[in-house]
FISEGU-892374 format. One record per residue (C-alpha): residue number from 0; residue in three letters; chain; x, y, z. Coordinates in Angstrom, 1 decimal, padded with zeros to 4 digits. Each point is the difference from the previous one (the first is absolute). Layout:
residues N
<atom><nr>NUM</nr><rest>ala</rest><kette>A</kette><east>X</east><north>Y</north><up>Z</up></atom>
...
END
This chain:
residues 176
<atom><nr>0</nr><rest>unk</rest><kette>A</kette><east>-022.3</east><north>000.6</north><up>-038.9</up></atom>
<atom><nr>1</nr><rest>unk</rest><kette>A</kette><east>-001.3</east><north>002.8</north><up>002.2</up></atom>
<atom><nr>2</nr><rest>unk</rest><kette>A</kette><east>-002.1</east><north>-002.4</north><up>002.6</up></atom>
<atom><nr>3</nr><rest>unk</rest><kette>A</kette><east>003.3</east><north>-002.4</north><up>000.5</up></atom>
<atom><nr>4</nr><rest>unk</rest><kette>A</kette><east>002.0</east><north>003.5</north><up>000.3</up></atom>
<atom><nr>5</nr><rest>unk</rest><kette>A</kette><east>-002.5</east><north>000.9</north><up>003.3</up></atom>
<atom><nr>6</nr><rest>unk</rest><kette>A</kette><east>-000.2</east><north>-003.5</north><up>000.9</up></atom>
<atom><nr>7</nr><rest>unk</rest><kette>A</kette><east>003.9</east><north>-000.2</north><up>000.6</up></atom>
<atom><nr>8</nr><rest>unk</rest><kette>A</kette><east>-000.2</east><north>003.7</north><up>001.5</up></atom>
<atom><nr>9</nr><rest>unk</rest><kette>A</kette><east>-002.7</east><north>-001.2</north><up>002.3</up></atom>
<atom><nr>10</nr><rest>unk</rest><kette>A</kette><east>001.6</east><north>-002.9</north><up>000.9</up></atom>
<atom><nr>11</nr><rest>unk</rest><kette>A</kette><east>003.5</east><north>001.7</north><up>000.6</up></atom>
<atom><nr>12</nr><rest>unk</rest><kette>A</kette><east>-002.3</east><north>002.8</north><up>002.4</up></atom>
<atom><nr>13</nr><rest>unk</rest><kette>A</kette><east>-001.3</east><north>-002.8</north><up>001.9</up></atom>
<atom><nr>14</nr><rest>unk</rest><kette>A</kette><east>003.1</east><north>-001.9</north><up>000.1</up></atom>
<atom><nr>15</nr><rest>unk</rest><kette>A</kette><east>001.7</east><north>003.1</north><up>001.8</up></atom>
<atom><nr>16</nr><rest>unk</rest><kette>A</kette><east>-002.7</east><north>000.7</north><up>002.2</up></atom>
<atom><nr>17</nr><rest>unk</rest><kette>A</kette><east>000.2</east><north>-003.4</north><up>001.3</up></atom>
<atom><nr>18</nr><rest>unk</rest><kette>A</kette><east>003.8</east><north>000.1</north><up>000.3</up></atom>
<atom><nr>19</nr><rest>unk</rest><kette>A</kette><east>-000.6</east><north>003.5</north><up>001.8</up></atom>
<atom><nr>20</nr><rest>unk</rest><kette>A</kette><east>-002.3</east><north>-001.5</north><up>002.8</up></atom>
<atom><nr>21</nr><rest>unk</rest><kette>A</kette><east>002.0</east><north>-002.7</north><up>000.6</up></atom>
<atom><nr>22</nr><rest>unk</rest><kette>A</kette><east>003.2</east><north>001.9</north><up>000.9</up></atom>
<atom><nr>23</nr><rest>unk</rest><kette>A</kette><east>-001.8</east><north>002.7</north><up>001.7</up></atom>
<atom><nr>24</nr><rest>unk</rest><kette>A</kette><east>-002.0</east><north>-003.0</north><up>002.2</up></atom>
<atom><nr>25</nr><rest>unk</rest><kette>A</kette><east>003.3</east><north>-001.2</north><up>001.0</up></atom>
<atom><nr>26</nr><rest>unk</rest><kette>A</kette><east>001.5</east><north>003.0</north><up>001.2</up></atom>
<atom><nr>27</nr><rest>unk</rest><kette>A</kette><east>003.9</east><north>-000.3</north><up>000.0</up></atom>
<atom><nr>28</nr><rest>unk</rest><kette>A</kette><east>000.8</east><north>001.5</north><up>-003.3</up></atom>
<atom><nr>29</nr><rest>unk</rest><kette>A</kette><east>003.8</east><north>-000.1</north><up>000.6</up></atom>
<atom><nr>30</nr><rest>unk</rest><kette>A</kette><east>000.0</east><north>-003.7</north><up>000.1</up></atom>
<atom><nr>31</nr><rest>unk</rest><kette>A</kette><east>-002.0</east><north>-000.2</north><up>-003.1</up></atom>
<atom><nr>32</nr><rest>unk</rest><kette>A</kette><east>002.2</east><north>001.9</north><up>-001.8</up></atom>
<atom><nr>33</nr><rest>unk</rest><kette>A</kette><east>003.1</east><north>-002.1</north><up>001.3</up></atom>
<atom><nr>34</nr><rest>unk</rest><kette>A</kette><east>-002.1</east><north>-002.8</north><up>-001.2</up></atom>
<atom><nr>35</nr><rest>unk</rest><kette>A</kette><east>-000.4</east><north>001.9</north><up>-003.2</up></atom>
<atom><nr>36</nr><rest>unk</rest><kette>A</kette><east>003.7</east><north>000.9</north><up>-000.7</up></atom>
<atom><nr>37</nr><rest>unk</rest><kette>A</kette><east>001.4</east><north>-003.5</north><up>001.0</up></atom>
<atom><nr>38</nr><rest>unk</rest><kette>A</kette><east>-002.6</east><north>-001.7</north><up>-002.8</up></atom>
<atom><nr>39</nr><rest>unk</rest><kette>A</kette><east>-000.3</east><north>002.3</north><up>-002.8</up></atom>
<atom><nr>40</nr><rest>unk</rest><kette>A</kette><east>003.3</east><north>-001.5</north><up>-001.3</up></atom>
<atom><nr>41</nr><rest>unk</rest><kette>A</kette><east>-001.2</east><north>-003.6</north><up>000.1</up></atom>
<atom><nr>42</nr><rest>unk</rest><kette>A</kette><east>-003.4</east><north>000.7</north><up>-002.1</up></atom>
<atom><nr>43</nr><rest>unk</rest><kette>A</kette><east>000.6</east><north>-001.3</north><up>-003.4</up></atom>
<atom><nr>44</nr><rest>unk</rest><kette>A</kette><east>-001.3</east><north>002.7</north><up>-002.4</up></atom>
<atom><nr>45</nr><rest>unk</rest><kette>A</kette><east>000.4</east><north>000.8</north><up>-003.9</up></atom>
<atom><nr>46</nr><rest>unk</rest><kette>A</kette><east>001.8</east><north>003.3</north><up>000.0</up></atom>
<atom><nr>47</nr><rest>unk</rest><kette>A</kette><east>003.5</east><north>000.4</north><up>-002.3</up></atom>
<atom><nr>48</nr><rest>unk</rest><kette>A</kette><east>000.1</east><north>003.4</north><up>000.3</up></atom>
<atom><nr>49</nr><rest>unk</rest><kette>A</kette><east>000.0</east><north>-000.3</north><up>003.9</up></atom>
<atom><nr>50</nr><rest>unk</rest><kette>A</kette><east>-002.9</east><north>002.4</north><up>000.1</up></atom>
<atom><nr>51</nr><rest>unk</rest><kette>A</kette><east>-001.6</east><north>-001.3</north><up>002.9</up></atom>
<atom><nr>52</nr><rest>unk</rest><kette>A</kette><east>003.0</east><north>-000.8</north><up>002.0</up></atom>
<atom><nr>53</nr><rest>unk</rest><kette>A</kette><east>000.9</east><north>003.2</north><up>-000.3</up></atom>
<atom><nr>54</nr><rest>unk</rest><kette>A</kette><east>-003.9</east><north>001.0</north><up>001.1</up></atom>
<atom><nr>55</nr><rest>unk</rest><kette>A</kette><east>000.3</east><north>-002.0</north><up>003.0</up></atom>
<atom><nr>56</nr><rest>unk</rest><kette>A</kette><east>003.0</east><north>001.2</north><up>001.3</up></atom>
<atom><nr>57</nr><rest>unk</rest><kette>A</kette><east>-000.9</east><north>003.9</north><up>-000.7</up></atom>
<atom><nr>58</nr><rest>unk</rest><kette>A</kette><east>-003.2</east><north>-001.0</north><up>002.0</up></atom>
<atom><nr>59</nr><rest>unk</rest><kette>A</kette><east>002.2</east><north>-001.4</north><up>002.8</up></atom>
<atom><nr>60</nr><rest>unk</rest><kette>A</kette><east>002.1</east><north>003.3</north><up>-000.1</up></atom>
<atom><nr>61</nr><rest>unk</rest><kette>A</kette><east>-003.0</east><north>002.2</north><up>000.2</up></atom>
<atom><nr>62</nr><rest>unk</rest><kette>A</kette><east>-000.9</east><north>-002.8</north><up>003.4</up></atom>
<atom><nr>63</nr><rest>unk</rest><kette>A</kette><east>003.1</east><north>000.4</north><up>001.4</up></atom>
<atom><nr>64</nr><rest>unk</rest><kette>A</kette><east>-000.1</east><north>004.1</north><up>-000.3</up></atom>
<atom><nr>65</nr><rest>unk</rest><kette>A</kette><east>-003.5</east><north>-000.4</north><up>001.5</up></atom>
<atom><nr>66</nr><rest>unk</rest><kette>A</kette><east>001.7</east><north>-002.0</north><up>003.0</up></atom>
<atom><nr>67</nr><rest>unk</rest><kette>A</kette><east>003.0</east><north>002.0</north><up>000.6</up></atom>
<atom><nr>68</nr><rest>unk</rest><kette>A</kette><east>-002.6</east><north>003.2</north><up>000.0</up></atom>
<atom><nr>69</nr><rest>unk</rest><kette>A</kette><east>-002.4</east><north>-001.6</north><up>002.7</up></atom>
<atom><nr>70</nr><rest>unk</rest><kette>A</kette><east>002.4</east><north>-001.1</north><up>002.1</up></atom>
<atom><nr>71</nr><rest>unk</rest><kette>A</kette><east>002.2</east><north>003.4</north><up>000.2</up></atom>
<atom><nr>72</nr><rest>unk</rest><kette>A</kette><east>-002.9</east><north>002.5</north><up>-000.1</up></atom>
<atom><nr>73</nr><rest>unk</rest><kette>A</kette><east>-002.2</east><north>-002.1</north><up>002.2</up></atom>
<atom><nr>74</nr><rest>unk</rest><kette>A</kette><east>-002.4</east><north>001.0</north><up>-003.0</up></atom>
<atom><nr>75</nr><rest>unk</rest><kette>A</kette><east>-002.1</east><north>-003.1</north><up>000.1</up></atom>
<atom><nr>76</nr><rest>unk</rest><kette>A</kette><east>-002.8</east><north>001.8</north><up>-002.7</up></atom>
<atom><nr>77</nr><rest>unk</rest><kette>A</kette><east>002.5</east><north>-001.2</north><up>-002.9</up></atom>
<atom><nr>78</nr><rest>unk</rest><kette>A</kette><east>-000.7</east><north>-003.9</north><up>001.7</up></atom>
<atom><nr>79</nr><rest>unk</rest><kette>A</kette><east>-003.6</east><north>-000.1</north><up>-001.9</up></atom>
<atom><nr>80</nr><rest>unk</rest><kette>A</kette><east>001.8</east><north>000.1</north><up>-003.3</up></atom>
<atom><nr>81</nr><rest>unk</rest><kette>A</kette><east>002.4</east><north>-003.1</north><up>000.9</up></atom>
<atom><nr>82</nr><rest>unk</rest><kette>A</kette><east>-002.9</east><north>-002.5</north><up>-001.6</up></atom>
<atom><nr>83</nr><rest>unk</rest><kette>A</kette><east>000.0</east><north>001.2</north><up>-003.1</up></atom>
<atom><nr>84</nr><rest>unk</rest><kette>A</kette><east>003.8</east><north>-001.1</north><up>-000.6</up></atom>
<atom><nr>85</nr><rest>unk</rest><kette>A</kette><east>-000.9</east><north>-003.8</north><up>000.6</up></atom>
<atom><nr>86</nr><rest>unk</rest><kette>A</kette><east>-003.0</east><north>000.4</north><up>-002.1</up></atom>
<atom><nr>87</nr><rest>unk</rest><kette>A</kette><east>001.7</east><north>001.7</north><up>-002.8</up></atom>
<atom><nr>88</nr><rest>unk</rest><kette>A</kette><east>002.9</east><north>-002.4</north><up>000.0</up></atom>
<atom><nr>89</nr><rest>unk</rest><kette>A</kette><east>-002.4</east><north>-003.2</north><up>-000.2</up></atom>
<atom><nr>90</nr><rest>unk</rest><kette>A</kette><east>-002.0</east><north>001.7</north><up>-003.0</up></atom>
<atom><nr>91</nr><rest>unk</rest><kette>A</kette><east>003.5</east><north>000.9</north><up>-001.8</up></atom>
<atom><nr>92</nr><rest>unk</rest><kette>A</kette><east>001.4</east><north>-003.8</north><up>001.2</up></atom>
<atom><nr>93</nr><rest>unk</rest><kette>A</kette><east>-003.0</east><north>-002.2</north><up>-000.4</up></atom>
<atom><nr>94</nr><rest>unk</rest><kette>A</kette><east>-000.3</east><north>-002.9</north><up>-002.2</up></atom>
<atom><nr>95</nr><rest>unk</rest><kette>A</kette><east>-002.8</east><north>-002.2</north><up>-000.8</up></atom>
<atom><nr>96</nr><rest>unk</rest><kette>A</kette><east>002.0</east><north>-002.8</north><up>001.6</up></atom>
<atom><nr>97</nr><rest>unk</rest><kette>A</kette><east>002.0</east><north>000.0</north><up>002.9</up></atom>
<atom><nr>98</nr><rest>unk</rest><kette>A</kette><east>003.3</east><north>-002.4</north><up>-000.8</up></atom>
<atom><nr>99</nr><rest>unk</rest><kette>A</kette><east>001.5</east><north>000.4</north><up>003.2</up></atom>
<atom><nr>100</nr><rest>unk</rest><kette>A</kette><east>-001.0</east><north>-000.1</north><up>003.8</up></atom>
<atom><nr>101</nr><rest>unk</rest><kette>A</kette><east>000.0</east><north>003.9</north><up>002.0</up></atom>
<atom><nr>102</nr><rest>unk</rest><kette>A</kette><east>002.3</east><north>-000.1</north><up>002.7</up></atom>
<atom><nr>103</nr><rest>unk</rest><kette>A</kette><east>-000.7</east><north>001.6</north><up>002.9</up></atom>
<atom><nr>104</nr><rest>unk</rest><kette>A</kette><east>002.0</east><north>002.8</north><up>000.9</up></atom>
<atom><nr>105</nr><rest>unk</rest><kette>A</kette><east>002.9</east><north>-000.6</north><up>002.4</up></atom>
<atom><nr>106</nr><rest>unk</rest><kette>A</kette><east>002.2</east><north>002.7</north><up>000.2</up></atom>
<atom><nr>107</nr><rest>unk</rest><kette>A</kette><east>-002.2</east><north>001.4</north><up>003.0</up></atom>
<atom><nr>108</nr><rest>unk</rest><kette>A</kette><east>-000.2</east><north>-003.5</north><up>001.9</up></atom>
<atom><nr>109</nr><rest>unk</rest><kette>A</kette><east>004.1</east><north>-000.1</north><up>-000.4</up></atom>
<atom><nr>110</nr><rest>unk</rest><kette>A</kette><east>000.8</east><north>003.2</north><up>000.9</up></atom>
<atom><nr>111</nr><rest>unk</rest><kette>A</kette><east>-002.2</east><north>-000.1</north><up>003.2</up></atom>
<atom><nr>112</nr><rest>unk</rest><kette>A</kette><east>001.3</east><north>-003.3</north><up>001.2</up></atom>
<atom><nr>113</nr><rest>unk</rest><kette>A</kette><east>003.4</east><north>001.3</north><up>-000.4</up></atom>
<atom><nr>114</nr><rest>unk</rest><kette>A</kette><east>-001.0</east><north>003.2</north><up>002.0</up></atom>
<atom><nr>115</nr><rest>unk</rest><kette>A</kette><east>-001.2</east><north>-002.5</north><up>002.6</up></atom>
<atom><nr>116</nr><rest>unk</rest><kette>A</kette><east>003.2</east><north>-001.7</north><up>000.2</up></atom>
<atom><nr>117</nr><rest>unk</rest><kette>A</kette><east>002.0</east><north>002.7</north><up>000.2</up></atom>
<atom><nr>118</nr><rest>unk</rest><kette>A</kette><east>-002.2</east><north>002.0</north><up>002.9</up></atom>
<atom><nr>119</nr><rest>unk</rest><kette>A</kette><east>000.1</east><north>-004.1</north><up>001.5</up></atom>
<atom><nr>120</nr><rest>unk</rest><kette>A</kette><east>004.0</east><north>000.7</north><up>-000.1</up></atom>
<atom><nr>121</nr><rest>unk</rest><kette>A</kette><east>-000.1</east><north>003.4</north><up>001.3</up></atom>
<atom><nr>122</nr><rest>unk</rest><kette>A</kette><east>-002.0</east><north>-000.5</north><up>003.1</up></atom>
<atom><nr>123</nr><rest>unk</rest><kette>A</kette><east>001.8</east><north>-003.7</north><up>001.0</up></atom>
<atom><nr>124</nr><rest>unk</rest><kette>A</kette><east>003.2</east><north>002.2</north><up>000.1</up></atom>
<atom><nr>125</nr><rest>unk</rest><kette>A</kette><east>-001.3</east><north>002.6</north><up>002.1</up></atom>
<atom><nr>126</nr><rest>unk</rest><kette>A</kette><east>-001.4</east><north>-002.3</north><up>002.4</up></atom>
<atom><nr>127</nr><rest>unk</rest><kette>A</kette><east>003.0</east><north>-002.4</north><up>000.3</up></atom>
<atom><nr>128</nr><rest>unk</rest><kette>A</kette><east>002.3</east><north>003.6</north><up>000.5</up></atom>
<atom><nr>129</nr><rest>unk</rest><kette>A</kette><east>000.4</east><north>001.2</north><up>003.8</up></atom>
<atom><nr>130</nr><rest>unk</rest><kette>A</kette><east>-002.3</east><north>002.8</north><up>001.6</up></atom>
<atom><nr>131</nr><rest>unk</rest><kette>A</kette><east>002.8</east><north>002.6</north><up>-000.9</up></atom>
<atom><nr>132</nr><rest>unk</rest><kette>A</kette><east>000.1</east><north>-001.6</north><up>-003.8</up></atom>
<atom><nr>133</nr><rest>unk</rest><kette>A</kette><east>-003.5</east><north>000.1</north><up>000.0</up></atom>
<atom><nr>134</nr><rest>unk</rest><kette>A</kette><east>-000.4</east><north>003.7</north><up>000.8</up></atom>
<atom><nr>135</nr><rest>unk</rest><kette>A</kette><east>002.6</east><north>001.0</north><up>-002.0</up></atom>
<atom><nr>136</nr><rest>unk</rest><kette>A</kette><east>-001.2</east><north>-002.0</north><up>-003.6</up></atom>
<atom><nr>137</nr><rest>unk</rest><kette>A</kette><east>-002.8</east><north>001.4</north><up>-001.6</up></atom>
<atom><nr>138</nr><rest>unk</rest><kette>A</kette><east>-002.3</east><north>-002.5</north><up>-002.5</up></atom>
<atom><nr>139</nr><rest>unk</rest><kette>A</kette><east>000.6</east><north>002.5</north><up>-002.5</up></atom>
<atom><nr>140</nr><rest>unk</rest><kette>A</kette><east>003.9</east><north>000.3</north><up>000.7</up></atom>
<atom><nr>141</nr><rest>unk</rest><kette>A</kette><east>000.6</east><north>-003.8</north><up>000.2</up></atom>
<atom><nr>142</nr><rest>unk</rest><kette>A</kette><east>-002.3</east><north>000.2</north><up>-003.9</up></atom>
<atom><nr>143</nr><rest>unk</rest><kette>A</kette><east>002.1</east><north>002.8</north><up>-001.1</up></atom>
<atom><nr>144</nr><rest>unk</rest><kette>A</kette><east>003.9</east><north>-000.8</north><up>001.6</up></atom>
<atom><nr>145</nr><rest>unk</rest><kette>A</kette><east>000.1</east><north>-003.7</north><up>000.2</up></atom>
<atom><nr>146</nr><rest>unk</rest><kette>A</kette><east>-003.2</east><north>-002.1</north><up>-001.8</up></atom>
<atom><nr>147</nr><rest>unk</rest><kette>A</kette><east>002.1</east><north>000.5</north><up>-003.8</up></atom>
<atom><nr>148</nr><rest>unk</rest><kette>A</kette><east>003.1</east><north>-000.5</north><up>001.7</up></atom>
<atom><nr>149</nr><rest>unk</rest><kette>A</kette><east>-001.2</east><north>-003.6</north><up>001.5</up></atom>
<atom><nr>150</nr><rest>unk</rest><kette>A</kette><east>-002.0</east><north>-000.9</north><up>-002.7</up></atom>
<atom><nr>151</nr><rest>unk</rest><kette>A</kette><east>002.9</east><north>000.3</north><up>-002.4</up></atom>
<atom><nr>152</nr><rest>unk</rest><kette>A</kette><east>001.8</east><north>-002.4</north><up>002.2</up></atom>
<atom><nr>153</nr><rest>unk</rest><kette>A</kette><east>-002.5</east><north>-002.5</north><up>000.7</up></atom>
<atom><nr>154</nr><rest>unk</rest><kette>A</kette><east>-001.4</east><north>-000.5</north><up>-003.3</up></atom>
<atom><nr>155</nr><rest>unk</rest><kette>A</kette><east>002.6</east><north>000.8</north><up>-002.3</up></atom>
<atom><nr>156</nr><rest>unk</rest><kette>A</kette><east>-000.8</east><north>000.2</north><up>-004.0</up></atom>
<atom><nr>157</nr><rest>unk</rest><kette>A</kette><east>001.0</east><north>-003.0</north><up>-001.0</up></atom>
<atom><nr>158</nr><rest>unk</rest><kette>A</kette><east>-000.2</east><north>-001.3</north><up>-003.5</up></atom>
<atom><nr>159</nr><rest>unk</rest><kette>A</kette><east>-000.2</east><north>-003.3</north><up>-000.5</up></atom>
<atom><nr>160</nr><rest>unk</rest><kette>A</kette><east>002.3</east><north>-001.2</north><up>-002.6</up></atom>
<atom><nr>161</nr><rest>unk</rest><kette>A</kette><east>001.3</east><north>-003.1</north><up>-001.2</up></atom>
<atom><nr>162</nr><rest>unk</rest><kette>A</kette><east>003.7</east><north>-001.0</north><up>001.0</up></atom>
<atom><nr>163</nr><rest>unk</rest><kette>A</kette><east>000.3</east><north>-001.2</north><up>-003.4</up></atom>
<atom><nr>164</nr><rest>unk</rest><kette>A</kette><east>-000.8</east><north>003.7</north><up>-001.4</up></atom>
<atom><nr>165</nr><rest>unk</rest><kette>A</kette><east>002.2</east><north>001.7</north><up>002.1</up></atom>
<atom><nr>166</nr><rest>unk</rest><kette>A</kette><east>004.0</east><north>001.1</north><up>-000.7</up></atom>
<atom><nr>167</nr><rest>unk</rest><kette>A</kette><east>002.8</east><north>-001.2</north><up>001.5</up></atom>
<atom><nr>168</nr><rest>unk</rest><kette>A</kette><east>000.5</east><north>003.3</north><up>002.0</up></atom>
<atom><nr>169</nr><rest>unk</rest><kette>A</kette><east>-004.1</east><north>-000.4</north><up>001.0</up></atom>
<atom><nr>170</nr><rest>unk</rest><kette>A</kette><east>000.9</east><north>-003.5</north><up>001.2</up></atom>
<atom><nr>171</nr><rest>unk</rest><kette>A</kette><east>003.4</east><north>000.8</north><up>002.4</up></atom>
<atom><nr>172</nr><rest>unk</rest><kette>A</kette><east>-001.7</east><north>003.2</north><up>001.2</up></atom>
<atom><nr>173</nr><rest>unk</rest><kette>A</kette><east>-003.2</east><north>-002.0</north><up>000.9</up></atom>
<atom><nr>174</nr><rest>unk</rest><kette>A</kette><east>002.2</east><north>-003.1</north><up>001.8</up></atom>
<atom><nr>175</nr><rest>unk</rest><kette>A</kette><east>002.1</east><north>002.6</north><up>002.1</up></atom>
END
């Protein structure tokens, strides 16, 4: 009874301090917890009341007030306590078998190549303007004036539909 009791607590302790080291060794605890929001969904777990899930995404609230508070204070102090949200969501989540594959987290790669691509855009259609053009258009005024505007036009959201689905109206309107 009591000795499987601290065997289980012991083991949880150890569990956590090893989760702990290894997210404070790798250093970039906003990508973990990206990592940890975009996979909590996909771990199969035994929960009907929806305890857990509602565990892990409290926990991901208190990391994103964490965030939002670093960032806008500058108040990098609050950054030592980011850990402990990864390491309290894998206790809460884990199972004694892993049914699916993590995924890595690729909000961040995604939203940085598209920030690429778009500074890419930017700075081809400064070059290609003349010396006047040039000195009157900003990087930021070409992002704020014209990169939505262009972007709008050259890719357009499309959804893809089947002709067959589509109304008779839908069809005339997408011949013309």
């Amino acid at each position: 009874g009591e000795e499987s009791v601290h065997l289980s607590r012991t083991q949880l302790k150890s569990n956590f301090e090893e989760i702990y080291d290894m997210v404070l060794s790798n250093g970039d605890n906003e990508k973990i917890l990206n990592g940890c929001f975009e996979n909590y969904l996909r771990v199969k777990y035994n929960d009907p009341m929806m305890l857990k899930t509602y565990d892990a995404l409290f926990y991901q609230s208190d990391a994103d007030l964490l965030c939002r508070s670093i960032k806008s204070h500058s108040d990098y102090s609050l950054s030592k306590y980011l850990p402990f949200v990864c390491c309290k969501m894998n206790q809460d989540l884990s199972v004694s078998y892993m049914a699916n594959q993590l995924v890595y987290p690729s909000s961040h790669y995604e939203s940085k190549s598209k920030m690429q691509q778009h500074a890419s855009i930017v700075e081809s259609i400064r070059k290609n303007a003349s010396a006047l053009g040039q000195a009157l258009m900003t990087s930021d005024s070409l992002n704020i004036d014209f990169i939505s505007h262009f972007l709008r036009i050259a890719e357009p959201n499309i959804n893809p539909v089947a002709p067959s689905l589509l109304s008779e109206n839908e069809k005339q309107r997408l011949l013309s």
